[in-house]
N, C-alpha and C positions, 0 to 999 in steps of 0.2 A: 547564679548571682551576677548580676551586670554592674561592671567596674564602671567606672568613668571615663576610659577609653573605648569601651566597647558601645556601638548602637545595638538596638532590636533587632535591625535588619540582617545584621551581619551575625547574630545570635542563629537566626532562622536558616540560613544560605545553605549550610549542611543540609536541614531537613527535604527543603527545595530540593539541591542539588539530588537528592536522593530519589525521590517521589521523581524528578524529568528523569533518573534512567530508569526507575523501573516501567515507567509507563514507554519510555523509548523500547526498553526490551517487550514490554509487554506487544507494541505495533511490529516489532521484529517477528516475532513468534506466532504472531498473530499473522503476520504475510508468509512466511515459511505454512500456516497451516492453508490457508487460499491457494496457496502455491500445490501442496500435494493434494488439497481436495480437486482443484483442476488436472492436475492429470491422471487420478485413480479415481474420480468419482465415474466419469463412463465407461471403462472395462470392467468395473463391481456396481454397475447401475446403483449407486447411490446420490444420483444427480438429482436434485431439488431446486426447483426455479426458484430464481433469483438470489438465492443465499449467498452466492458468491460476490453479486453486486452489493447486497447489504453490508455485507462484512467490510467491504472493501469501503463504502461510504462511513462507516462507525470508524476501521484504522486511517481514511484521510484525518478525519475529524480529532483524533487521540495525536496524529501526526502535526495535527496545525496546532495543537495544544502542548507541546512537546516543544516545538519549535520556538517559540519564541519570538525574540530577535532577527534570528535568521531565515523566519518567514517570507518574507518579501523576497529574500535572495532566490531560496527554493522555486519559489515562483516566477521569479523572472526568468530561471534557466529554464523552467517547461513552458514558458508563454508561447513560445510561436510553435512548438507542436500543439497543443492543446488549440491553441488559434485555430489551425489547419485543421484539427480533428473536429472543432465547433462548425466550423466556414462549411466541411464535407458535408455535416450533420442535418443544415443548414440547407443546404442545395438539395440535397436528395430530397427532405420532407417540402419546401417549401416551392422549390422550381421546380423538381419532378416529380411530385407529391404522391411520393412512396409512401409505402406505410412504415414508422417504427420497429413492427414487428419482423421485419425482414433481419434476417442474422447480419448481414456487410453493414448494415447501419447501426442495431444495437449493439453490437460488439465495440465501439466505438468509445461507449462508455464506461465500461471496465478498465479501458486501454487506460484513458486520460487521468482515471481514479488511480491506477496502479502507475502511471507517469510519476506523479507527486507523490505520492509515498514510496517509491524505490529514490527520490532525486533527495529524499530527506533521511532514508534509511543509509542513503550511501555518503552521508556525512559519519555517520558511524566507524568508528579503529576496525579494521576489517572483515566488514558487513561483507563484502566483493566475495570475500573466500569463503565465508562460512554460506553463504547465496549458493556457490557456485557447488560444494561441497554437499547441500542441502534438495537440491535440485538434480544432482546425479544420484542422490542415493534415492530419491522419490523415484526418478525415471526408469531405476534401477530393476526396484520394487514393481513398479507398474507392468517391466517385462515379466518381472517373474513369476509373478502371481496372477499376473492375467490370462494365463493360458495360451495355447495357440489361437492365434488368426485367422 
């Protein structure tokens, strides 16, 4: 029932408020799984081109929709890397007209993809710890079950 104090908008703000963190967990979750498919996909040869880029193109995307407001900010802290990483991009293909396909160039773009979604993930109550917590138990994992060297 909507009183005479209350607007529609501020009726809805919970629902909002709910849907931006599940979708924030969801890009969370979603980068913790890019995170272990990069470093156990090539000791269990389950590497599949480009999956990792795409993935990572769909959670920027979930991450700019999540954001908000705070888009812009997120952005202007990764502008002058991503700058540098467009400008290298930039020089390699056009001035010494390498090809794309070379790994020092395309890596390039996972980087910038994964710049912006950790600079918006790490506005999160402690994303740092559960990253860093998440990342040793992957790297963990990847000695132990990968066998000798």
């Amino acid at each position: 029932m909507i009183t005479a104090g209350t607007s529609y908008s501020e009726d809805t703000k919970p629902a909002v408020n709910v849907a931006l963190s599940r979708l924030s967990s969801l890009v969370e979750y979603g980068y913790y799984f890019i995170v272990a498919y990069g470093i156990l996909s090539g000791p269990f040869g389950l590497s599949i081109e480009k999956v990792a880029v795409l993935t990572l193109a769909v959670l920027l995307l979930l991450c700019l929709l999540q954001l908000g407001s705070r888009m812009l900010t997120v952005l202007q802290l990764a502008a002058f890397p991503i700058g540098c990483g467009i400008t290298y991009i930039f020089v390699q293909l056009v001035i010494h007209e390498e090809s794309f396909d070379l790994g020092y160039i395309r890596n390039f773009v996972p980087w910038m993809l994964g710049l912006i979604i950790i600079q918006s993930l790490a506005l999160r109550k402690d994303f740092l710890d559960r990253f860093a917590f998440i990342t040793l138990s992957v790297g963990l994992a990847g000695c132990l079950f990968s066998g000798p060297m």
